[in-house]
C-alpha positions as CSV (number, residue, x, y, z in Angstrom):
1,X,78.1,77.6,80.5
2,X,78.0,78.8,84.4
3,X,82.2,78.2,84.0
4,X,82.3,80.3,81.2
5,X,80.6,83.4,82.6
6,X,82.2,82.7,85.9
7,X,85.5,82.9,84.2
8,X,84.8,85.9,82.1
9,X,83.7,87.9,85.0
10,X,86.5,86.6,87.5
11,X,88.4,87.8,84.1
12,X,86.9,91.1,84.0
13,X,87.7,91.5,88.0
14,X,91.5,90.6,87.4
15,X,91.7,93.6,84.9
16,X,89.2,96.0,87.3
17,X,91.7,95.3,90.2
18,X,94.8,96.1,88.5
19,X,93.4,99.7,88.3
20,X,92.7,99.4,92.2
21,X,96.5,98.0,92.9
22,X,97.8,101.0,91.0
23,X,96.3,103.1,94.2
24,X,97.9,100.7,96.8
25,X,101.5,101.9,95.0
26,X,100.4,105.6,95.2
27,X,101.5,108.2,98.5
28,X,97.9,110.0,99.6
29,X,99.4,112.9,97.9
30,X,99.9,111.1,94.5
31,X,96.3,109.4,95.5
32,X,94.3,112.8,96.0
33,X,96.0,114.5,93.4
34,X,95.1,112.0,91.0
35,X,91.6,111.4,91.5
36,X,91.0,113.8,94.1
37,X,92.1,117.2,92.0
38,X,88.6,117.6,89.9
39,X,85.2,116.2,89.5
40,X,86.7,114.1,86.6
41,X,88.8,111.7,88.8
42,X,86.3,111.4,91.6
43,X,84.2,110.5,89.4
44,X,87.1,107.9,87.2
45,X,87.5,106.6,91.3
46,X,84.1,106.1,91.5
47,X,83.0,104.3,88.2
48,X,86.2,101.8,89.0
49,X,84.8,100.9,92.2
50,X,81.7,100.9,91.3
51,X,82.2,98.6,88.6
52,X,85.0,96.6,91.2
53,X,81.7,95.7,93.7
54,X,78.7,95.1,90.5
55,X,81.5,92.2,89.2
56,X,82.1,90.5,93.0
57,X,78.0,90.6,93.3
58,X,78.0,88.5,89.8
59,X,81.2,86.5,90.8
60,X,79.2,85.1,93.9
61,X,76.0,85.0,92.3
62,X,78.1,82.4,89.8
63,X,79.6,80.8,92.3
64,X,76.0,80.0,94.1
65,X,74.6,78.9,90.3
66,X,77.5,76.6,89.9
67,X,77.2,75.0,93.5
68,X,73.9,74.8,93.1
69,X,74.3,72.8,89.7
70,X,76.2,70.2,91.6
71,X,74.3,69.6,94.0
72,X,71.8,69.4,91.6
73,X,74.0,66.4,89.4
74,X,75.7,64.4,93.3
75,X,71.5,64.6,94.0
């Protein structure tokens, strides 16, 4: 079961991230205009990074249950 959510969040990461690598192909110009332009995209920016850091604190926390599990089974 801690496999399964660990995969569907790593999954969920993946897709977060490929909004983030979007950025990396983007000029500061392209960048600023795009998210930078209104309150709407600051706030799009925001919500993806946001959302980019909650599912790396639930990816570890995961990753802490399943080492903790076998540790738990070697013991």
């Amino acid at each position: 079961t801690l496999v399964d959510k660990l995969t569907t969040v790593d999954l969920k990461m993946w897709n977060n991230q490929e909004i983030l690598y979007e950025i990396r192909k983007m000029s500061f110009e392209e960048y600023k205009n795009k998210y930078f332009d209104d309150v709407e995209g600051a706030k799009k920016l925001w919500e993806i990074l946001k959302k980019a850091c909650d599912l790396n604190v639930q990816r570890n926390q995961l990753i802490d249950e399943v080492d903790s599990k076998i540790i738990e089974i070697v013991e």
